[in-house]
LUMDO-998906 format. One line per 8 residues: number of its first residue (from 1); their letters; for each residue x, y, z of C-alpha. Coordinates in nm, 3 decimals. Layout:
BEGIN
NUM> a> X Y Z; ...
//
This chain:
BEGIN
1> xxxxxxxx> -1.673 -0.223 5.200; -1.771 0.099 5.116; -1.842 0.153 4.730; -1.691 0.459 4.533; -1.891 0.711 4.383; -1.889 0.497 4.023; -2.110 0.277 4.224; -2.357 0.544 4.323
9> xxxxxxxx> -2.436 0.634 3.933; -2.426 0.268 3.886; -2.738 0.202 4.090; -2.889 0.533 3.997; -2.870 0.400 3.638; -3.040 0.086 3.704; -2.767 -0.162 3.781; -2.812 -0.487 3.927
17> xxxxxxxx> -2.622 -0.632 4.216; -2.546 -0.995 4.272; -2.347 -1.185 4.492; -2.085 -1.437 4.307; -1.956 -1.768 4.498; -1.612 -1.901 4.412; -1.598 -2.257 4.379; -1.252 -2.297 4.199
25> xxxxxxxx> -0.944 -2.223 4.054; -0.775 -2.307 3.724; -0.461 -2.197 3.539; -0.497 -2.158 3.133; -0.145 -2.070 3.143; 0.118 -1.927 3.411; -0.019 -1.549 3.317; -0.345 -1.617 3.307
33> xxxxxxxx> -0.626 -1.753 3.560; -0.964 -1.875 3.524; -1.186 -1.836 3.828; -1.512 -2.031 3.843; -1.852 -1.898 4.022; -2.191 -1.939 4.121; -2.352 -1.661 4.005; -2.634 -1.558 4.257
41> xxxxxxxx> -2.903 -1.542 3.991; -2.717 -1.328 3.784; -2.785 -1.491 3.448; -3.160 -1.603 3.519; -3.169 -1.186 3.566; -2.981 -1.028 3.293; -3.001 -1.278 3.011; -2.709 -1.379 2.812
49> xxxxxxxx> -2.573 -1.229 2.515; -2.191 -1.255 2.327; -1.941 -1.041 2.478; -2.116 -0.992 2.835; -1.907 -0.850 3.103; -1.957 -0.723 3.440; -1.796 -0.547 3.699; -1.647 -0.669 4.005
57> xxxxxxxx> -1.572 -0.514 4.342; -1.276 -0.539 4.502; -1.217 -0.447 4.877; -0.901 -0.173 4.856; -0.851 -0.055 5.244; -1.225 -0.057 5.278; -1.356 0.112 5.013; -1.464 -0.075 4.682
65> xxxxxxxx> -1.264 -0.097 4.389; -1.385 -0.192 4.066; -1.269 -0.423 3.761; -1.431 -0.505 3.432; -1.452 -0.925 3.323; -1.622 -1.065 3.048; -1.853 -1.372 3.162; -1.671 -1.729 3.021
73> xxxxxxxx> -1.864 -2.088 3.005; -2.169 -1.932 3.129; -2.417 -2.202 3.187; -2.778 -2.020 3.260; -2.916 -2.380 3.389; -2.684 -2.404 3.630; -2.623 -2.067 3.730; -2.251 -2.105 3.653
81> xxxxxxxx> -1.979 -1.922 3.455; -1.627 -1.821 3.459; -1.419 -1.533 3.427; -1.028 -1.499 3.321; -0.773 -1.271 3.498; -0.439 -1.146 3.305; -0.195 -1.220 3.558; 0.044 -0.865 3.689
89> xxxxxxxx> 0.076 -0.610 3.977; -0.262 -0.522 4.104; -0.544 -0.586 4.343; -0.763 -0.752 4.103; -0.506 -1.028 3.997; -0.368 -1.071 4.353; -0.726 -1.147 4.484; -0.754 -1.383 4.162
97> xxxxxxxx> -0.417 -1.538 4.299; -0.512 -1.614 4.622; -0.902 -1.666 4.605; -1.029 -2.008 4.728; -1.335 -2.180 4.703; -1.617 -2.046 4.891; -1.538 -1.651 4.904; -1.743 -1.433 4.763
105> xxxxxxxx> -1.740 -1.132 4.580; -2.013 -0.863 4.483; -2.079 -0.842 4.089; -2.271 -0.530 3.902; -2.446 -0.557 3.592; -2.470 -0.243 3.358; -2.361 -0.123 3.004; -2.294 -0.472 2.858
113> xxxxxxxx> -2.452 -0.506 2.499; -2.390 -0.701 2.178; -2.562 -0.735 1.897; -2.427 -0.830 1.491; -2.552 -0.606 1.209; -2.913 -0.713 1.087; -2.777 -0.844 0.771; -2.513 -1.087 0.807
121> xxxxxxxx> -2.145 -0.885 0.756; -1.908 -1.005 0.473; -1.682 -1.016 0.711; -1.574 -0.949 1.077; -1.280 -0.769 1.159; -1.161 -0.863 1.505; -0.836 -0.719 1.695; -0.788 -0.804 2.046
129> xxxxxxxx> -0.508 -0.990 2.294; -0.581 -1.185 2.600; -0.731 -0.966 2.800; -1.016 -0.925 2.519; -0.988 -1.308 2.430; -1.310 -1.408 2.640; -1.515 -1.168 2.449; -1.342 -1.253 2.148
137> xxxxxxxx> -1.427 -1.640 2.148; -1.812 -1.518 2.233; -1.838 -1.346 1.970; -1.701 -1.620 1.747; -1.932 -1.854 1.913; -2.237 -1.656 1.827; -2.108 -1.600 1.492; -2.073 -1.992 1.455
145> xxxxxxxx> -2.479 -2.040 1.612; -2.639 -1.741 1.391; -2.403 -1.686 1.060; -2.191 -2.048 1.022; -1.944 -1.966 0.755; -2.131 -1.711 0.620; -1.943 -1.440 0.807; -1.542 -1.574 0.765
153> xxxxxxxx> -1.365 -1.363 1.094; -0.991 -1.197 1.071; -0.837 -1.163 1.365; -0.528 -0.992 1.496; -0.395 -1.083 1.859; -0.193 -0.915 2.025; 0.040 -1.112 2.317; 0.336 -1.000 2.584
161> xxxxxxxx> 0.420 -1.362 2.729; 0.552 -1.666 2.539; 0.242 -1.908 2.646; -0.040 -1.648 2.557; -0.051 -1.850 2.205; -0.152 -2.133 2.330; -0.523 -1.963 2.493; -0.785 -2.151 2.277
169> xxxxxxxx> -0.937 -1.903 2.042; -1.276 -2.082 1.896; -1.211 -2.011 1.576; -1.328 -2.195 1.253; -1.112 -2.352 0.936; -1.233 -2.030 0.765; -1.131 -1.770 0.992; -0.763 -1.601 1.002
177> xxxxxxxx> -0.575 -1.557 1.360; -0.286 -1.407 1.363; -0.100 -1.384 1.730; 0.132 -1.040 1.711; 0.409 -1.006 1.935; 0.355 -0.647 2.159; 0.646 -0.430 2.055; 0.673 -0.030 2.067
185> xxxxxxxx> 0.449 -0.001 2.318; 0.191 -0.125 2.042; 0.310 0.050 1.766; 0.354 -0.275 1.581; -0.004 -0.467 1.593; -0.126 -0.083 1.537; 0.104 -0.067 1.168; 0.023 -0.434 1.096
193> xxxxxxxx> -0.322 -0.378 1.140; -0.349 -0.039 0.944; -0.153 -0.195 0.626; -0.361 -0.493 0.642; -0.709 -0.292 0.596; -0.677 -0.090 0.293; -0.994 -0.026 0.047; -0.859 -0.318 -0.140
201> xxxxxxxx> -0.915 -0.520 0.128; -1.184 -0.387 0.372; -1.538 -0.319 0.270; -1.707 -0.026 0.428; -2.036 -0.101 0.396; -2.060 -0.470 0.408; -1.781 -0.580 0.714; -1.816 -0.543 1.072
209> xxxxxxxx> -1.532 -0.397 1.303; -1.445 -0.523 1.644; -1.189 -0.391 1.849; -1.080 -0.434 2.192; -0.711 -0.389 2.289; -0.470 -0.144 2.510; -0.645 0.229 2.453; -0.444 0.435 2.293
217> xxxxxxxx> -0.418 0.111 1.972; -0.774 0.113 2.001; -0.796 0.411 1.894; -0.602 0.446 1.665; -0.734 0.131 1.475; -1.043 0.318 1.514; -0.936 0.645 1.376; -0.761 0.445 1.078
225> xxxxxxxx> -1.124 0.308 1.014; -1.338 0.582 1.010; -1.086 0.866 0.851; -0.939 0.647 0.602; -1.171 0.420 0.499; -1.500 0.598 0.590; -1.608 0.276 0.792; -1.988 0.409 0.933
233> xxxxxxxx> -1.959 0.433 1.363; -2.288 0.138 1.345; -2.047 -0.111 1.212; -1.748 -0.084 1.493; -1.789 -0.183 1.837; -1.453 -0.074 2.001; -1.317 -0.031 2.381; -1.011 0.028 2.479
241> xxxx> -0.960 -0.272 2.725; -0.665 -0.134 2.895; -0.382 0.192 2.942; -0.068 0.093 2.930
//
């Protein structure tokens, strides 16, 4: 499999390569797949922090084709994690649909960081869906290890199908999750969002901002944050996950 020209700068810039090893299978719900691995040495290399994702290579006619999944369950002892695949038309989910134990497929390891303010936030803002879940519930599981209740999390969640509910989000008895159905092509998390944080509501200084749904909401979450509110770039950490 030849790799595309993304994974020429990728190695220029000091990416690692690692070969992952299937060894199961397991539906969260009828959308969405979890797909365990042996990871090649991949954690023992790169560490482990909240939020890490890499990218895998897909074979598309012969030349490589590349997809971004955040790490799930890792175990660094055993050289184990997981990673979760939304389930719809494309090359990444079909190979997640068919994959058996003992394939492999090659993994690179670049651009993934995560770190929480130095001081402890008031409070974190999270708004994600599925796709952005398995970041989400690392994040919440760092904020449960470093800041306990000290940080309380509000999340929005955006969903398409009726079972995406029902995904375990790690949250505590202090923390707010709200699921939000996806309607006008995301015009309605977006609006729900925007008239939640208000200056009443949101402080500028003190919260911390994460944000990882379809682009163009992103965005505009974004946009609502730092034009309306003033919110300082330091205390967001947004990526559009997806284009619809």
């Amino acid at each position: 499999m030849k790799r595309s020209w993304e994974g020429v700068v990728l190695k220029v810039m000091g990416a690692k390569d690692f070969t992952l090893h299937v060894t199961g299978r397991q539906e969260i719900t009828p959308d969405f797949l979890r797909i365990h691995v042996r990871d090649g040495g991949l954690l023992s290399s790169v560490g482990l922090h909240p939020t890490l994702w890499i990218r895998l290579w897909f074979d598309d006619a012969g030349k490589g084709h590349q997809r971004a999944y955040t790490v799930v369950n890792a175990d660094p002892v055993a050289g184990t994690f997981s990673m979760d695949f939304a389930i719809h038309d494309g090359l990444a989910a079909d190979w997640a649909r068919s994959v058996q134990p003992g394939t492999t497929i090659e993994a690179t390891v670049q651009g993934s960081a995560f770190a929480f303010p130095d001081t402890a936030p008031r409070r974190i803002w999270v708004v994600g869906d599925p796709a952005s879940l398995p970041a989400i519930n690392s994040l919440l599981d760092e904020r449960n290890a470093v800041l306990g209740t000290a940080a309380p999390v509000t999340a929005w969640l955006e969903y398409q199908h009726d079972a995406d509910p029902s995904i375990e989000v790690r949250a505590s008895t202090s923390d707010v999750v709200t699921w939000v159905p996806r309607k006008r092509d995301g015009d309605a998390l977006v609006e729900e969002v925007v008239l939640a944080l208000t200056a009443d509501t949101v402080s500028a200084v003190d919260d911390f901002f994460w944000i990882a749904c379809e682009a163009s909401s992103t965005r505009a979450i974004v946009k609502h944050l730092r034009k309306v509110l003033g919110v300082d770039k330091h205390r967001i950490d947004a990526l559009g996950y997806w284009r619809a």
